[in-house]
C-alpha positions in Angstrom: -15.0 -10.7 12.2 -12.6 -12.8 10.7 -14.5 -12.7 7.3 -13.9 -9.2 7.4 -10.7 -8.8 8.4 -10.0 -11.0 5.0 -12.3 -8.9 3.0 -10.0 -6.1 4.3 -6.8 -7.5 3.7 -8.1 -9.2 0.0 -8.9 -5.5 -0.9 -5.4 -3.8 0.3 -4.0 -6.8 -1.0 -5.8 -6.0 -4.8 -4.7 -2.6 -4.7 -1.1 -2.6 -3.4 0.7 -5.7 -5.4 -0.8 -4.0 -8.9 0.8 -0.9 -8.3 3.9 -2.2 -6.1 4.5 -4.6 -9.5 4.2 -1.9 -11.9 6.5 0.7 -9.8 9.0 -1.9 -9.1 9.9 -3.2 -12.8 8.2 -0.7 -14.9 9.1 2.8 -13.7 8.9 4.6 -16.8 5.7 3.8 -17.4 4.2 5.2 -14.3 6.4 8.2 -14.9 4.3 8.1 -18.1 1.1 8.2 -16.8 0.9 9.5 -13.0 1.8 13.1 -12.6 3.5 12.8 -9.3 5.9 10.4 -10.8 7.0 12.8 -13.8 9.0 14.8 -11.1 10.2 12.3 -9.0 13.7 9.8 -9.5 13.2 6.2 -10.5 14.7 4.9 -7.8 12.3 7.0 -5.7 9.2 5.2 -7.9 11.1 1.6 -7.4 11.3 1.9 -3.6 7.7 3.2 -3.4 6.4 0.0 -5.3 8.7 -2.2 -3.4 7.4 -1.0 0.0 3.8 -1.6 -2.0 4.2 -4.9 -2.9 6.1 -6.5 0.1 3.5 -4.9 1.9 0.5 -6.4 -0.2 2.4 -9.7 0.0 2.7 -9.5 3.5 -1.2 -8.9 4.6 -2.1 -12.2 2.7 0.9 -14.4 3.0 2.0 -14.6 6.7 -1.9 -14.9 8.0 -2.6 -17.5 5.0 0.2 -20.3 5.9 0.2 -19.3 9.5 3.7 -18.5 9.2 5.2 -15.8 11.3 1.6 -14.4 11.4 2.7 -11.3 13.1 4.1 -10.1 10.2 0.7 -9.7 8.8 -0.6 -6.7 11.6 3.1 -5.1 11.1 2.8 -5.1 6.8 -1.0 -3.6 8.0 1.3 -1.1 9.9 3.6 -0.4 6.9 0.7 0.2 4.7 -1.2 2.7 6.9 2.3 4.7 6.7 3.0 4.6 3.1 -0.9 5.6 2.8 -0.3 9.1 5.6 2.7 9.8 3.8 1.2 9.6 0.1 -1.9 11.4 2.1 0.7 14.1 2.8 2.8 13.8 -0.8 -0.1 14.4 -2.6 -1.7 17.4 -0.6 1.8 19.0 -0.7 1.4 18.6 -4.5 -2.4 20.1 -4.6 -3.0 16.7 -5.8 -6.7 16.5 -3.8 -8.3 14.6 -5.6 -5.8 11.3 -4.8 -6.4 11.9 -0.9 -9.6 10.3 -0.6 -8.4 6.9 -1.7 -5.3 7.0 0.5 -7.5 8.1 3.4 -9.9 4.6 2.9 -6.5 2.5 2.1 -5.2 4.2 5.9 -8.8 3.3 7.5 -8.8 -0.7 6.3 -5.2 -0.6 6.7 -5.2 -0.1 10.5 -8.8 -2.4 11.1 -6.4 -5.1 9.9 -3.5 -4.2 12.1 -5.6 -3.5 15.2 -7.9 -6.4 15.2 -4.6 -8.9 13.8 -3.0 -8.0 17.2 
């Protein structure tokens, strides 16, 4: 199980410090590219990739050096939220085809943070 649980957090891990990287210092780019971002503020984009990639950082890093560990099922918790409110975001927005992705993200997210505590 424990194998799995890293799998889990590896892959979160791999999606969430990307993006949380390229929000957090490169905000007009994404408002370039992603649709959702042409309408919102940068500070907005900056906070949503600073959630991302504390919370990426935060499934590896606490588990890894067995320091504060709990941290690890609570960045698991984070993640699951920013994933039902981009869930929510994006359905608001018609934006259907970006809910299926945040749905899996949610589903891995809480394995980790059930089976961490």
């Amino acid at each position: 199980m424990n194998i799995a649980l890293w799998v889990a957090q590896a892959l979160i891990a791999l999606m969430f410090i990307p993006a949380g990287v390229m929000k957090t210092f490169q905000p007009q780019k994404v408002k370039a590219t992603m649709p959702w971002a042409k309408d919102s503020s940068t500070g907005f984009i900056a906070f949503i990739g600073l959630s991302e990639l504390l919370g990426g950082l935060g499934l590896i890093l606490p588990w890894a050096t067995d320091i504060a560990p709990i941290l690890t099922p609570i960045a698991a918790i984070g993640i699951a939220v920013i994933m039902l409110f981009a869930a929510v975001f994006h359905a608001r927005r018609g934006e259907y085809g970006s809910i299926g992705m945040n749905f899996i993200m949610l589903a891995l997210a809480l394995f980790v943070a059930i089976m961490r505590f």
